[in-house]
C-alpha positions as CSV (number, residue, x, y, z in Angstrom):
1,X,21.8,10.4,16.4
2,X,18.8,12.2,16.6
3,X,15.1,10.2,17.1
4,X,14.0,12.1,13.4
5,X,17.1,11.2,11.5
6,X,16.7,7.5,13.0
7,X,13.2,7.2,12.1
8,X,13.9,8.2,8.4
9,X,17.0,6.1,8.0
10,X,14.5,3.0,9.0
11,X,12.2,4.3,6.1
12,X,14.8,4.4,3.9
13,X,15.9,0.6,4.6
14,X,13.4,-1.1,2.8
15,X,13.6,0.9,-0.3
16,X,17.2,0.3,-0.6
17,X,17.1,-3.3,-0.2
18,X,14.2,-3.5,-2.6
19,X,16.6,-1.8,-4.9
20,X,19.7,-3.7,-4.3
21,X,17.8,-7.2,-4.8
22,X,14.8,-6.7,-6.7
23,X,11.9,-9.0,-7.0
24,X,12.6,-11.1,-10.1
25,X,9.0,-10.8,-11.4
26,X,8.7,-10.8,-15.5
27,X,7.5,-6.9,-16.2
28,X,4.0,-8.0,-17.6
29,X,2.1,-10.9,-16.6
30,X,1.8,-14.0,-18.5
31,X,-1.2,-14.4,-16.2
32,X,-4.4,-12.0,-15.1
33,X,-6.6,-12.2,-12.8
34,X,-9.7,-9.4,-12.0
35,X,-11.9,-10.1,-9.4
36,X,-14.9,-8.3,-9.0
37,X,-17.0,-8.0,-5.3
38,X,-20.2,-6.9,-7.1
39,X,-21.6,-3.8,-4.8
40,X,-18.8,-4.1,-2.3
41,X,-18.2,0.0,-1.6
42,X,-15.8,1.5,0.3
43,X,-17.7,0.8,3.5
44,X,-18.2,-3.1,2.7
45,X,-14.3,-3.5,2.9
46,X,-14.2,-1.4,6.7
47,X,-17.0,-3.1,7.6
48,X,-15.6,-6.4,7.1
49,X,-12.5,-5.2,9.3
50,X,-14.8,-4.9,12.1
51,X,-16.9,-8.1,11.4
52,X,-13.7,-10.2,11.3
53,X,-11.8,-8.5,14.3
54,X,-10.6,-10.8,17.3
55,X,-12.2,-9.5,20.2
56,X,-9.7,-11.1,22.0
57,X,-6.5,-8.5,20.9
58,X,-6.5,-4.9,21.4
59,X,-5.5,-4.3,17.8
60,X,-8.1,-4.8,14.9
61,X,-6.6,-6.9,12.2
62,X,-5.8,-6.0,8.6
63,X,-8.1,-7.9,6.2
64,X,-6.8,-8.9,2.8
65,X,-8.3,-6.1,1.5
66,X,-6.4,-3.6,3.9
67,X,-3.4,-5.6,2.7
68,X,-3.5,-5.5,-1.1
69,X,-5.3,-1.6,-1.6
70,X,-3.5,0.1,-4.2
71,X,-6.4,3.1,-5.6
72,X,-9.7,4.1,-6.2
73,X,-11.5,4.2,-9.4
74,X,-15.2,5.9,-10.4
75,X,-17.7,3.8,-11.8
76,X,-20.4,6.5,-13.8
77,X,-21.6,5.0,-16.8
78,X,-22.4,6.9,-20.0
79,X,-23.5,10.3,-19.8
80,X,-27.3,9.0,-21.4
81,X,-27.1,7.1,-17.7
82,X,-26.1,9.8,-15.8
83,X,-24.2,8.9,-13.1
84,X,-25.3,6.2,-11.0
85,X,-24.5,2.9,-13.1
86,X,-26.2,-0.4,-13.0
87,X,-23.8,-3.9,-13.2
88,X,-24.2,-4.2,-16.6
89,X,-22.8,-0.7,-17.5
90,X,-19.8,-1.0,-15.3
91,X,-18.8,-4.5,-16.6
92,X,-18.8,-3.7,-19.8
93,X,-16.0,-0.9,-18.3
94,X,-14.1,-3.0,-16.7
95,X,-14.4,-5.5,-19.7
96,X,-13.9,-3.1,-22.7
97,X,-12.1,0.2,-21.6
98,X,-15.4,2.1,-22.7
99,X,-18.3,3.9,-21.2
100,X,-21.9,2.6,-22.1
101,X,-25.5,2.8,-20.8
102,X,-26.8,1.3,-18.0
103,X,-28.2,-2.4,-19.3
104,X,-25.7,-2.9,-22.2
105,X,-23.4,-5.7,-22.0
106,X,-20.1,-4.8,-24.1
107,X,-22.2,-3.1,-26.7
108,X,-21.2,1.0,-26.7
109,X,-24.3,3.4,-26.8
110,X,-25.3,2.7,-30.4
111,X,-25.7,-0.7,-29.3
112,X,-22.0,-1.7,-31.7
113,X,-20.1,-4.4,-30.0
114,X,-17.4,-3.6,-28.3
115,X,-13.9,-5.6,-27.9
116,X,-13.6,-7.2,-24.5
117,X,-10.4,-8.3,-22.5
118,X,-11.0,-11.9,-22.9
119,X,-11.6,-11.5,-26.9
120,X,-8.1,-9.6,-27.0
121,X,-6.7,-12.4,-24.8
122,X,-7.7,-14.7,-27.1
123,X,-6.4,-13.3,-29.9
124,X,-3.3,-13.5,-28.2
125,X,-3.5,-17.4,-27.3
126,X,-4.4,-17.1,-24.0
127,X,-7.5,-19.2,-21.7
128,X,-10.4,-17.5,-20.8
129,X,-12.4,-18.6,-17.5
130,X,-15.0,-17.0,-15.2
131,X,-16.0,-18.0,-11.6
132,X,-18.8,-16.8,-10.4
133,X,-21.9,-16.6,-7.7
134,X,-24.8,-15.5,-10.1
135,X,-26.0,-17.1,-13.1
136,X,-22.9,-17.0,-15.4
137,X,-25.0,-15.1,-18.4
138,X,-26.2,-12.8,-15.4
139,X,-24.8,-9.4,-16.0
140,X,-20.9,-8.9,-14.8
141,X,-19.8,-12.2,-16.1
142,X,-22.2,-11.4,-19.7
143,X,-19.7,-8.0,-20.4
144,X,-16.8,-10.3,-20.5
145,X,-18.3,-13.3,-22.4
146,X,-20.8,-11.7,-24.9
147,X,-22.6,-8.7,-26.3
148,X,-25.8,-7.9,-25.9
149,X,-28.6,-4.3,-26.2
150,X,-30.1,-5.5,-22.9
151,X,-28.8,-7.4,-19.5
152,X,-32.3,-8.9,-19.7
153,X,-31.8,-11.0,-22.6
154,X,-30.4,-14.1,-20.4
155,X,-31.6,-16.6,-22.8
156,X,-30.0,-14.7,-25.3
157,X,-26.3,-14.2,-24.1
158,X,-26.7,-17.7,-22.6
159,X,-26.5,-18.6,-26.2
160,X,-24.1,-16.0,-27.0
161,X,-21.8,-17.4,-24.2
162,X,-21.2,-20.6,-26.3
163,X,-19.3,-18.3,-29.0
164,X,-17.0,-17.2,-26.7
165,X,-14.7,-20.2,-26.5
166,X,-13.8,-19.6,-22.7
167,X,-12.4,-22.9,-21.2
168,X,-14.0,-22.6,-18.0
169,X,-17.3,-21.4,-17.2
170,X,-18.3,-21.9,-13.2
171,X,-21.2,-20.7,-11.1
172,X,-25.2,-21.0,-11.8
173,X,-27.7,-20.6,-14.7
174,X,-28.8,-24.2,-15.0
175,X,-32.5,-23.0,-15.9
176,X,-31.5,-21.2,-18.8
177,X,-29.5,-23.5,-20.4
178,X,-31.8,-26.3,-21.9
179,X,-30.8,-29.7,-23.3
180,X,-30.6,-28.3,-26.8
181,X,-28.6,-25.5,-25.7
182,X,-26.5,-28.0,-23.5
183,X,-26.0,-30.2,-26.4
184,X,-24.5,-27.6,-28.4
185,X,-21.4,-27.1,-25.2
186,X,-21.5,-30.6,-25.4
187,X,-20.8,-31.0,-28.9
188,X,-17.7,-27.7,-28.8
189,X,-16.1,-30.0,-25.8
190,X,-17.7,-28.8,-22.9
191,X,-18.2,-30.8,-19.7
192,X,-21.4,-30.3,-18.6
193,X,-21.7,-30.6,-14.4
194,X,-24.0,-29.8,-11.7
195,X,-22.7,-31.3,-9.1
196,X,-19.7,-29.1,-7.4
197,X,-18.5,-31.9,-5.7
198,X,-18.1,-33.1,-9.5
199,X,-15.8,-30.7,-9.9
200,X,-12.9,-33.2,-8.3
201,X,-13.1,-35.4,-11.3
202,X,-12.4,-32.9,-14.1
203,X,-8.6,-32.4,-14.1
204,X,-8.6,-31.3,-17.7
205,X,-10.8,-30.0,-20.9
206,X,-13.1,-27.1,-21.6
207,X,-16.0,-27.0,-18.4
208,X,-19.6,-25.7,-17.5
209,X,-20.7,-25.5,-14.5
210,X,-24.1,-24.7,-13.2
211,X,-24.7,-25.4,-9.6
212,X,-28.1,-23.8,-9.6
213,X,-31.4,-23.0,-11.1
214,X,-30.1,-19.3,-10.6
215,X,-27.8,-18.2,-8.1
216,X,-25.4,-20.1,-5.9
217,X,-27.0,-20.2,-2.2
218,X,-26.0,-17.6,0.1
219,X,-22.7,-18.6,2.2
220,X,-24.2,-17.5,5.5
221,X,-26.9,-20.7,5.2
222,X,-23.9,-23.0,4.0
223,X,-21.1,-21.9,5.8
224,X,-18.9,-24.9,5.3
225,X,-19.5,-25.5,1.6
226,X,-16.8,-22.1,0.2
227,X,-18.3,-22.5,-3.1
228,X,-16.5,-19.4,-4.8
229,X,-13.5,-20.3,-3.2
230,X,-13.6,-24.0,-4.7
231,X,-14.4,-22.8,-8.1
232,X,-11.5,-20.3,-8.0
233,X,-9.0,-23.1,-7.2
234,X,-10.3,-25.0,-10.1
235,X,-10.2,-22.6,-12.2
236,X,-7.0,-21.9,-11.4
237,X,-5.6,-25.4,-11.8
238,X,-7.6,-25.6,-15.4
239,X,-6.6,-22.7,-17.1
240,X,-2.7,-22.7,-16.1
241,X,-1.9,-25.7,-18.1
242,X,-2.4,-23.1,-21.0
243,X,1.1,-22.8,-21.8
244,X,0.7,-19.2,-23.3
245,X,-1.0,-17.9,-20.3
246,X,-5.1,-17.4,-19.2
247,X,-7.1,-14.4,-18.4
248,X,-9.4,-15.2,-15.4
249,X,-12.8,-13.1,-14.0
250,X,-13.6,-13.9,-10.4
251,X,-16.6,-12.5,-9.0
252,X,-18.4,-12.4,-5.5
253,X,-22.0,-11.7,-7.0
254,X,-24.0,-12.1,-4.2
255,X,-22.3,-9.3,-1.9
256,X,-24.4,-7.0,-4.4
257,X,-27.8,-8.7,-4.1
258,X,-27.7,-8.6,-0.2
259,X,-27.0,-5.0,-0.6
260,X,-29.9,-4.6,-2.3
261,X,-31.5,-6.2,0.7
262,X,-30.1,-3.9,3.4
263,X,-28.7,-7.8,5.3
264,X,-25.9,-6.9,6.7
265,X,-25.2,-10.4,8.0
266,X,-25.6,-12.1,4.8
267,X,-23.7,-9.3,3.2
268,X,-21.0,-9.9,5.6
269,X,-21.0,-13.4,5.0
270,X,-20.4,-12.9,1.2
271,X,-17.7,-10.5,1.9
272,X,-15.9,-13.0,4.0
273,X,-16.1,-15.8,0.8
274,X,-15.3,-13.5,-1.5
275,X,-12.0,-12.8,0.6
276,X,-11.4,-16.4,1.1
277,X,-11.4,-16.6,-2.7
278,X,-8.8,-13.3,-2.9
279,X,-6.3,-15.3,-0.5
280,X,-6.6,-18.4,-2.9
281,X,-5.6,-16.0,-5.7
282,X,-2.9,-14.3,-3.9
283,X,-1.1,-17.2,-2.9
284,X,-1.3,-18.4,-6.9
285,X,0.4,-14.9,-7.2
286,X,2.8,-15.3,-4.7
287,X,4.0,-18.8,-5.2
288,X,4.2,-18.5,-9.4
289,X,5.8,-14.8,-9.6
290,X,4.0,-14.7,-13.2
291,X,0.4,-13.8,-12.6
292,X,-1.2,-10.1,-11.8
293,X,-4.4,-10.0,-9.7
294,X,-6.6,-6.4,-9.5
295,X,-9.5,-6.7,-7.6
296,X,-12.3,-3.8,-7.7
297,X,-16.4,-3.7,-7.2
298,X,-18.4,-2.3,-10.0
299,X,-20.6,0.1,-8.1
300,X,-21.7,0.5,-4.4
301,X,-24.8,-0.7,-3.4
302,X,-27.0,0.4,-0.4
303,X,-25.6,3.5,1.0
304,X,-24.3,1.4,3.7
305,X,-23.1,3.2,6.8
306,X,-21.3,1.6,9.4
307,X,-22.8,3.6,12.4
308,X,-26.5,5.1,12.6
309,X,-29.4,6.3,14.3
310,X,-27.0,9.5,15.8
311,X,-24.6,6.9,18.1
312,X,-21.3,6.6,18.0
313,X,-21.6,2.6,17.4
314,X,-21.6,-0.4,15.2
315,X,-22.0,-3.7,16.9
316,X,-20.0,-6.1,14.7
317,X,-19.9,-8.8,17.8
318,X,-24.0,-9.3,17.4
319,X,-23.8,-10.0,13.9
320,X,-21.1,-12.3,14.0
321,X,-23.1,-14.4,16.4
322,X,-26.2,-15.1,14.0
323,X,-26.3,-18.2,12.6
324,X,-28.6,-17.4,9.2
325,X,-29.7,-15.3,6.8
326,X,-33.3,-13.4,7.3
327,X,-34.3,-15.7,4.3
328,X,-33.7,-18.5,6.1
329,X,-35.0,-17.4,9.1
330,X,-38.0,-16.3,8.4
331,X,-38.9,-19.3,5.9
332,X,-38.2,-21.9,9.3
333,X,-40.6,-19.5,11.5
334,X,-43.4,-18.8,9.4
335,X,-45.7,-21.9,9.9
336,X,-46.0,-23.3,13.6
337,X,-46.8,-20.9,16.8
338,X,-43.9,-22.0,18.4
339,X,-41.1,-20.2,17.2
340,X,-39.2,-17.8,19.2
341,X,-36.7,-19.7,20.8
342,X,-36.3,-21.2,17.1
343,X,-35.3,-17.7,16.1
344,X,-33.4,-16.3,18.9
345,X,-31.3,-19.8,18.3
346,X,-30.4,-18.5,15.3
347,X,-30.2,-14.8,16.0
348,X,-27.9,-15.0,19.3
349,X,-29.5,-13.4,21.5
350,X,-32.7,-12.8,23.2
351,X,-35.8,-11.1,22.0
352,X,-37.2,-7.7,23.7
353,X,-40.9,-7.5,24.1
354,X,-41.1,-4.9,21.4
355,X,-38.9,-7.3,18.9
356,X,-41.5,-10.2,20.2
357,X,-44.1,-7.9,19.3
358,X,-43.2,-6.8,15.5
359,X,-41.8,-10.1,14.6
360,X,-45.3,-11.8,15.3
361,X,-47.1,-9.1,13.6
362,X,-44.9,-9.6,10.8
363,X,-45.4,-13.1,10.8
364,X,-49.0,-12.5,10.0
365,X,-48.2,-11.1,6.7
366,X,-45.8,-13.4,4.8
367,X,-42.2,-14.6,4.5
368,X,-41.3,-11.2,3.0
369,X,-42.5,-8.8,5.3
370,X,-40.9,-11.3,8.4
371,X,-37.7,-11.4,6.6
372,X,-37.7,-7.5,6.3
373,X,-38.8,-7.2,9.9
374,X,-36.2,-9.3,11.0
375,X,-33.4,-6.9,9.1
376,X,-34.6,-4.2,10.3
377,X,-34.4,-5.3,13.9
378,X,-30.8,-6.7,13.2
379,X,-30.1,-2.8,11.6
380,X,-31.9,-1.3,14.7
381,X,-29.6,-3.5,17.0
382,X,-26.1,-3.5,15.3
383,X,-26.6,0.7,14.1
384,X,-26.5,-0.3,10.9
385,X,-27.7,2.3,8.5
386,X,-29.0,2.2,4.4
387,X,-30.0,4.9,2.4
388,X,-31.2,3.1,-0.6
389,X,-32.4,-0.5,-1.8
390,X,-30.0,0.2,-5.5
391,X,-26.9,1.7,-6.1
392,X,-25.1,4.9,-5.4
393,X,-22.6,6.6,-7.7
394,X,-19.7,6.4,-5.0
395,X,-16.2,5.7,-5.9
396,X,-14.9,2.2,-5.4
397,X,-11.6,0.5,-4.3
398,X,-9.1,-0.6,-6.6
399,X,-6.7,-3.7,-5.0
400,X,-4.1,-5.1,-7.4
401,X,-0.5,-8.0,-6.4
402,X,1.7,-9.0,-8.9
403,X,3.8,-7.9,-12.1
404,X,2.5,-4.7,-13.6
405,X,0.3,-3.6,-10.1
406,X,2.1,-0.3,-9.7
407,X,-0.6,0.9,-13.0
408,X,-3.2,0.5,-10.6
409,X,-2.0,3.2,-7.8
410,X,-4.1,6.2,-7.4
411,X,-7.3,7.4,-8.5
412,X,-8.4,6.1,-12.0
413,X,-11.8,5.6,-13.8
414,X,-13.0,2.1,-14.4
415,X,-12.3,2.3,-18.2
416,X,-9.0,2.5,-16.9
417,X,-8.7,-0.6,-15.4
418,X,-9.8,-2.7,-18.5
419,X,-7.4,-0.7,-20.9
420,X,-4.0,-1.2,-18.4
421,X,-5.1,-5.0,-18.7
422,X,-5.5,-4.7,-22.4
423,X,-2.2,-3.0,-22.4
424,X,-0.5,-6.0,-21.0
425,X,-1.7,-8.4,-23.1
426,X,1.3,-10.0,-25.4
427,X,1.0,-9.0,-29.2
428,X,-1.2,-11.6,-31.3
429,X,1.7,-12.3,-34.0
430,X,0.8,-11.5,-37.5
431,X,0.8,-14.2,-40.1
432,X,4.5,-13.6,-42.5
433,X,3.6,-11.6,-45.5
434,X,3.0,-14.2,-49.0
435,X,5.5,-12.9,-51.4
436,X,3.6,-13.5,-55.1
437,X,6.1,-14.4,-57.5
438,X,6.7,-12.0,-60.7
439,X,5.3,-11.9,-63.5
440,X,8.2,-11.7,-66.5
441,X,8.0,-8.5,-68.3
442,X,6.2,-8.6,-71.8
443,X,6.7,-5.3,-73.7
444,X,3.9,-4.2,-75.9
445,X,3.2,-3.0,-79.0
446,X,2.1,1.2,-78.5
447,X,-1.3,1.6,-79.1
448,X,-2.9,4.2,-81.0
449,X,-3.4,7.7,-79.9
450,X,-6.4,8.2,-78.3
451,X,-7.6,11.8,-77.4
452,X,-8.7,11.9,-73.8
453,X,-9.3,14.9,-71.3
454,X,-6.3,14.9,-69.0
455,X,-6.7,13.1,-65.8
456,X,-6.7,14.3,-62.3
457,X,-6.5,12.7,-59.1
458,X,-10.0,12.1,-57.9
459,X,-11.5,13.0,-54.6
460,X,-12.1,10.2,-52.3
461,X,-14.5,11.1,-49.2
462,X,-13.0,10.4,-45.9
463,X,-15.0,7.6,-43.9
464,X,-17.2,8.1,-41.2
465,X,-14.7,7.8,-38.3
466,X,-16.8,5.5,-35.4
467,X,-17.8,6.8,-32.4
468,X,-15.5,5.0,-30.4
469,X,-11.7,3.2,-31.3
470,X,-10.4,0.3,-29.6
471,X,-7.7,0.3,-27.0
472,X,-4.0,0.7,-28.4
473,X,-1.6,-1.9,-28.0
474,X,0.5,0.8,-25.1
475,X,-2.0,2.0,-22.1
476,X,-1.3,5.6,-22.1
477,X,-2.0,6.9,-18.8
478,X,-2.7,10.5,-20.1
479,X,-5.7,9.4,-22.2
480,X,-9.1,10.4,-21.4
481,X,-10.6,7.6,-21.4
482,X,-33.5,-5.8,-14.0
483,X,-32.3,-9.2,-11.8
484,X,-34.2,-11.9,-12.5
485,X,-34.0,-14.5,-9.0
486,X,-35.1,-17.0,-6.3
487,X,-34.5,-14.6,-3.7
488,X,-35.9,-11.0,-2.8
489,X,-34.5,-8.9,-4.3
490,X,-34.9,-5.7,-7.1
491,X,-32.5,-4.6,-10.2
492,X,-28.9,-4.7,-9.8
């Protein structure tokens, strides 16, 4: 037998014994899952891969990402926008199957409200839950939770967020949520923590959960605490004992706001909870049969490039030995005159006299400039390269496990993504049609002649058709379809 025949009778093997025993998966979810790594391009995942290789092997290990990548989708928002979008615009894609400008949340470009997933999955019976590392009324969670002209308006949607009857409702805000605002949860059921060690206790019930001011800390200067990961789990466990089935957004916020930074370390450390968080999904997938996961970023943030300054290198072993973010580092340093060993403690390696020299200099202007200096050094060191402190209009990675994944092979556009999930959605059932009883026939007397023009039919005008329709109940494939925080950081 020939080496070519061989080698195409082994490929053939595992399609024929996926179609002699087929997985015994239901065709549609009862259960949906879309988790977003805010910012996390194309070269977030592959840096990742590098980031979390074993130095120790000659191969470089798949990621969870390499594992589960099904397409790609493009993330422009409405043409007013052009084509770079902002978080807001490409949430309220991936939450409503439509284009809009850059700031709206679930409103379309006449500022309308626009049907979300988790208002259609409501309809339908199902729980609605978000886990999150922002703010929860901060913009990606906002598109699938409220509607609103302007991202800005956090006091606004927080409000707003009470109207959407999602059961669970995890990640930080506190400071916009006052004790009025918090007695009004209170009164529609809510348990109110902010403690996530709390989080143990609840084991039932509708829950909100602020466990900060603003946004949960970065990972990188709590590295044992897996706060996404934790909420995802409990999420999880909450909204399954719906018996008709729960719609979940998961998102790894933060990944966009060190982006935004050019900190590639603290980057990488969000990356790595945000795929801690992925495997705790994927193993719900795996072990229930009954639940679809698609996982996708919104926009890429940074121009990252794995690689600069004209070499052929990216030291991923030097920024897996640092020990904190810039922040942090540069907030421990700035008072005191001793404080290099301090920092090379937490950087991993030794300063050059030319490092020495810029960091001190730096020191002498504030926290911000050292924490900048301090990137900058770590980009100089690692040839890691940025080409912009916002976002760039680059297509994105689509990842999807679970019944129903196969829709989200191949290039599609964002809209896309939110109208195959739509799609899946079971019917809401129509109430039975009230039969009125009949009326028993009465004959009259004729009345007299009257002389009348003859009538004709009259002329109704047709309606103003909207601008935009909601999603049908079938996906049809053929259809065309200003950050406010604690840390540094500009408009996401």
């Amino acid at each position: 037998m020939s080496s070519k025949l061989l080698a195409l009778l082994l490929l053939a093997l595992p399609l024929t014994a996926a179609a002699a025993d087929p997985l015994k998966t239901p065709s549609k979810p009862k259960n949906m899952v879309i988790m977003i790594g805010d910012g996390m391009g194309p070269a977030y995942t592959s840096a990742y891969r590098y980031f979390k290789d074993n130095p120790d092997t000659e191969e470089i290990e798949q990621t969870v990402f390499d594992r589960l990548l099904a397409g790609m989708a493009s993330t422009y928002p409405a043409p007013v926008s052009g084509y770079v979008t902002d978080s807001a615009a490409a949430a309220t894609a991936l939450a409503t199957g439509h284009k809009s400008y850059n700031g709206a949340i679930s409103v379309d470009v006449n500022k309308a409200p626009l049907p979300t997933l988790f208002e259609k999955a409501r309809e339908a019976g199902l729980a609605t839950g978000v886990a999150v590392s922002s703010q929860i009324n901060h913009a990606t969670p906002a598109a699938f939770l409220a509607h609103n002209e302007s991202r800005k308006n956090y006091d606004e949607i927080a409000s707003a967020i009470l109207g959407s009857d999602a059961q669970v409702l995890l990640g930080g805000g506190q400071k916009y949520f006052d004790e009025s605002l918090l007695a009004d949860y209170r009164a529609k059921g809510y348990q109110h923590l902010t403690d996530i060690g709390a989080l143990d206790t609840i084991s039932s019930g509708k829950v909100l959960g602020l466990f900060a001011e603003v946004q949960l800390p970065w990972v990188i200067d709590n590295p044992e605490s897996h706060q996404l990961s934790r909420l995802t789990a409990k999420a999880l466990e909450l909204l399954s004992q719906n018996d008709k089935g729960f719609v979940l957004l998961v998102e790894g916020s933060l990944i966009d706001w060190a982006g935004h930074n050019n900190d590639i370390v603290t980057a990488m450390a969000e990356m790595d909870e945000f795929a801690r968080a992925i495997e705790v999904v994927e193993e719900f997938v795996r072990t229930r049969g009954d639940t679809l996961m698609v996982i996708t970023a919104d926009h890429n943030t940074g121009g990252l490039s794995i690689g600069a300054d004209d070499q052929y290198l990216w030291d991923a072993a030097l920024l897996r030995g640092v020990k904190a973010s810039p922040d942090a580092m540069a907030a421990a340093i700035i008072a005191g005159d001793v404080w290099q060993e301090q920092l090379e403690t937490q950087l991993g390696f030794t300063l050059e006299s030319d490092e020495q020299a810029a960091i001190s200099r730096a020191r002498m202007q504030g926290q911000d400039v050292l924490s900048s200096a301090i990137k900058t050094m770590l980009d100089k060191r690692s040839y890691t390269g940025w080409t912009s402190g916002g976002h760039t209009a680059l297509d994105v990675q689509v990842f999807a496990q679970g019944p129903a994944s196969g829709l989200f092979i191949g290039h599609q556009d964002n809209t896309e993504i939110a109208q195959k999930m739509m799609s899946l959605l079971p019917k809401p059932k129509k109430a039975a049609a009230v039969v009125e009883p009949t009326a028993p026939s009465i004959t009259l007397p004729p009345e007299a002649p009257v002389s009348e023009a003859p009538l004709v039919n009259p002329v109704v005008p047709e309606t103003a058709q909207p601008q935009e329709t909601t999603q049908d109940d079938a996906f049809n494939p053929g259809s065309d379809v200003s950050q406010e925080t604690e840390i540094s950081v500009t408009t996401h």
